[in-house]
N, C-alpha and C positions, 0 to 999 in steps of 0.2 A: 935845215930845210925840212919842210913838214913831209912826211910821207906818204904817197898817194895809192892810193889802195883799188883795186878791180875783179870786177866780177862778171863772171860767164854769164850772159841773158841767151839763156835756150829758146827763146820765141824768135830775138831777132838774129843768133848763132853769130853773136860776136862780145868780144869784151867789153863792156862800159864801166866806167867812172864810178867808188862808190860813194857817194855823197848820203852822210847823215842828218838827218831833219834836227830842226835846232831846239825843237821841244823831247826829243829823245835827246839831247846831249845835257837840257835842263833839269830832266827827271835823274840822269847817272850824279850828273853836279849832287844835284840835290840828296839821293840817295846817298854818295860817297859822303858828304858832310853829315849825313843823317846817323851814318852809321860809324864815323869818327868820333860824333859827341856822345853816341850810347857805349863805344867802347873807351872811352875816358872815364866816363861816369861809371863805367865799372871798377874801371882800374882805381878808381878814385874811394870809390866806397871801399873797396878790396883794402886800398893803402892807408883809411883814416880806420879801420874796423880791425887792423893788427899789426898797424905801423903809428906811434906817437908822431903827431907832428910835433917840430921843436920849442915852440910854447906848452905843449902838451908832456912835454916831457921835462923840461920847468918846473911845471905846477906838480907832475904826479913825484920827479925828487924832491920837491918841497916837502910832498904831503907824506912823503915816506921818511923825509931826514924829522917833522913834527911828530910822527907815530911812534921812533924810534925816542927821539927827544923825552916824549910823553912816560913811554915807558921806564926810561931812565928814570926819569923822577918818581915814577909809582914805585920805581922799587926802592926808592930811598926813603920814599912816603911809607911804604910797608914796613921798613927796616925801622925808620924811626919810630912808627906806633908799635912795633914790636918792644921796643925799649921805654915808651913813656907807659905799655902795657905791664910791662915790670917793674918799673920806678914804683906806679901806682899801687903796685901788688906790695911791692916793699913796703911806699909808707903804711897800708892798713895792715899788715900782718908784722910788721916788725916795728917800727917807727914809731905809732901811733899807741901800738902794744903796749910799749913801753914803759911810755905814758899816762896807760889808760882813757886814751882818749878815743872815742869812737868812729869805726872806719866811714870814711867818706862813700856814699851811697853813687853807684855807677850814673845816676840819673843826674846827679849833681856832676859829673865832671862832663856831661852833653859827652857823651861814649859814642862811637857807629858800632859798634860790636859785628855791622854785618861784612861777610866776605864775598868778593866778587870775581868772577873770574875775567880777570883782566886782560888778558889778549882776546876773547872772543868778543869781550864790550868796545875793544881799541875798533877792531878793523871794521863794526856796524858803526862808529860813530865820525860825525861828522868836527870839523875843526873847533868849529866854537863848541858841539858836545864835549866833546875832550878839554877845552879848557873850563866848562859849566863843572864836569865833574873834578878836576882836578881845585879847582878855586874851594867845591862843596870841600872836600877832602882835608884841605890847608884851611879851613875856615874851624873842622871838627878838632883836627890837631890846634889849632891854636887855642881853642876852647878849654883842651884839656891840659893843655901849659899851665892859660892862667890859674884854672881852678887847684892846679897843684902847686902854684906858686904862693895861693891862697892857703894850703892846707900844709907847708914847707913853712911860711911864719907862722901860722898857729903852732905849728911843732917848735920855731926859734922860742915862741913866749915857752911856750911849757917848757922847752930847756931850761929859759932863765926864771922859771917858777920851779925848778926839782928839787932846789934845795927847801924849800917852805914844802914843797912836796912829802919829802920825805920826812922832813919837821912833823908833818901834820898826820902821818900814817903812822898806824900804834904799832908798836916794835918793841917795849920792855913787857914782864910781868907788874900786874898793877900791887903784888906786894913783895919783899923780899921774901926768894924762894931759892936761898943756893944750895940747899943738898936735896930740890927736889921732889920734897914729901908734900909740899902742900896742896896737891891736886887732890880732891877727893870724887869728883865728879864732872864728869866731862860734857861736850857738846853731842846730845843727839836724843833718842828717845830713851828713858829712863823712868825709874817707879817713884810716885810722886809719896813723898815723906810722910803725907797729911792724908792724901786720898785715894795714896796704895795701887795707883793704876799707873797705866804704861804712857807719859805723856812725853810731850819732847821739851827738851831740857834746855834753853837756845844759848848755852852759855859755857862758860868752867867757875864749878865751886873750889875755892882756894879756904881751907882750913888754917885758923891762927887763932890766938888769943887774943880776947878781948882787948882793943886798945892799939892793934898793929896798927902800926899808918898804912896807907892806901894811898898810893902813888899815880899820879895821869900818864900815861902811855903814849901819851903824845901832846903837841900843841894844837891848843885850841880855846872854844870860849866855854863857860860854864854856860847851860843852857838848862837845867836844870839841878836844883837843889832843895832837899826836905823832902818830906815824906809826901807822897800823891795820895796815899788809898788804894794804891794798885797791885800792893804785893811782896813791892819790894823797899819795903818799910823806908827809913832814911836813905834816901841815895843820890848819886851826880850822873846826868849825862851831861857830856862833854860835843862839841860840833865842833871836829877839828879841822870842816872844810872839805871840798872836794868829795865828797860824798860820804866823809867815815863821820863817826859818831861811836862815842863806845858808852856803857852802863856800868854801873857802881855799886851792887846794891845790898842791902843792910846794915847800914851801918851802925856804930853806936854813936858817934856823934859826926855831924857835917862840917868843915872848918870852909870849904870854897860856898861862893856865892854865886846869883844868877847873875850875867853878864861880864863877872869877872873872866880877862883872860888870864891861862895857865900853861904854863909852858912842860914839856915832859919830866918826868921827875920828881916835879911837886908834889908835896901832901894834900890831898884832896880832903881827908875826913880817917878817920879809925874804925878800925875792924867791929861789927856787933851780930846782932842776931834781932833785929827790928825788923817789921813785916811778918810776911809770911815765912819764917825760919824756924830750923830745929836744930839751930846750935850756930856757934863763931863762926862766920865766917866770910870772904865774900864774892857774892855775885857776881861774874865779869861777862860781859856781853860786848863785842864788836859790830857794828849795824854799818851797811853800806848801800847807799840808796834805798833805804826802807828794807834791804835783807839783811838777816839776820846769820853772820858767816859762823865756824868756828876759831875760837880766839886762837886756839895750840899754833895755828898758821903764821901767828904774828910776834912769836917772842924772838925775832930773828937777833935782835941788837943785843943780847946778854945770853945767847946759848950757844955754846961748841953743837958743830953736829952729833957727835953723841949725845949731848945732854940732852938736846933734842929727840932723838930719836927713844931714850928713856921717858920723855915725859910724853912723848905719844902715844907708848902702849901703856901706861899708865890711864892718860884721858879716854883712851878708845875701851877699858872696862867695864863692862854692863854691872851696875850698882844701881843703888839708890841716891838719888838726891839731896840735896839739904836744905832746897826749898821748892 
């Protein structure tokens, strides 16, 4: 039962009835609803502005379990270019060393060399960012698999080339030398016989009598034979491949020829004093890609390390030459 409400009228000094007009009870209506939707829409803003709603909180574990995901992988991404960073380090410095084969240039294995810092990149980037870079990333490591997979059979052939390898690199003395003495002049700047000045000497003179045989140091082809006009009166160079090449020079007579192959060992020709010389003996030069090394380096197949070590301070003499 609705409750009837009265009030004192001092004009007429009795109580009357209080009856409210029906455009004031529209305006409270009104106002009450007015003021229940602003404080909803407070509450509302309030609760999406630091409360998830439950698709929101969905999405933002999704995009926290993908962040995390990501990282996972970056650090296995990092770990593993840590080790194809080594691998590659291996084969140029040891592998390829070996070999003499020359190191593979960083631009050839498509490198990123650059470092990122990876949690501050994670939390600015967006889902497809994160997989743009992680795709670039597995695209750069795969690059540099194959290029090593590419530079791991080159090294398989040169394994199965080492033994022609080592065939073809000069390793004896080019005459019989076992007690040692026939060194007379070694590799480096020395007084020249003829013109008395200090010139360099790119070779070892080996003293003998006339007639020694002269032996090839290694396999290869005969690429030259006879005398040029150049000095070194009757001689042989030999191209035994792979960059070596060795010289022969003055001899008294030539027994190998141009084109002929010759295996190490052989007689090439007899000891003389043809060319530019001042007495038996003969010229030996080892040549490697157009340089000119010192030979003492390469009698490794017929000398104890002592004997070695004797016939280095022997070559290493400051003397005169004998051509």
């Amino acid at each position: 039962m609705k409750k009837i409400k009265y009030f004192y009228n001092t004009h007429s000094l009795r109580y009357e009835k209080l009856e409210t007009p029906f455009r004031v009870t529209l305006l409270r209506i009104f106002g009450f609803i007015t003021a229940a939707l602003v404080t909803a829409g407070i509450i509302s803003f309030l609760a999406f502005r630091f409360v998830d709603s439950p698709n929101e909180k969905i999405l933002r574990n999704e995009n926290e379990k993908l962040k995390d995901g990501f990282l996972e992988l970056n650090n296995k991404l990092e770990k593993l270019t840590l080790q194809m960073t080594d691998l590659e380090k291996t084969d140029n410095e040891v592998y390829r060393s070996i070999f003499e084969a020359n190191p593979i240039p960083d631009s050839a294995r498509a490198q990123a060399k650059e470092k990122e810092k990876q949690i501050a990149v994670v939390e600015a980037m967006g889902q497809t960012e994160l997989i743009s870079s992680l795709n670039n990333s597995l695209n750069s490591l795969s690059n540099r698999i194959l290029a090593q997979n590419v530079s791991f059979s080159e090294i398989e052939n040169l394994i199965k080339n080492k033994e022609q390898l080592l065939a073809a690199t000069p390793a004896i003395q080019p005459i019989s030398n076992k007690n040692l003495k026939r060194i007379a002049s070694g590799f480096g700047y020395r007084i020249d016989p003829i013109y008395k000045t200090v010139k360099l000497h790119p070779g070892l003179d080996f003293t003998a009598p006339s007639g020694t045989p002269i032996y090839a140091t290694a396999n290869g082809t005969i690429e030259v034979a006879g005398n040029k006009g150049d000095g070194y009166g009757k001689h042989v160079i030999i191209n035994h491949g792979y960059g070596y090449k060795t010289l022969y020079g003055h001899m008294y007579r030539v027994k190998a020829r141009a084109g002929q192959k010759i295996n190490r060992g052989e007689v090439i020709g007899w000891v003389g004093s043809s060319g530019k010389s001042t007495g038996p003996h003969c010229h030996y030069e080892v040549i490697k890609y157009g340089n000119k090394l010192d030979p003492i380096y390469f009698f490794y197949n017929d000398l104890s390390p002592g004997q070695f070590d004797q016939l280095l301070k022997k070559a290493a003499a400051t003397n005169q030459s004998l051509d």
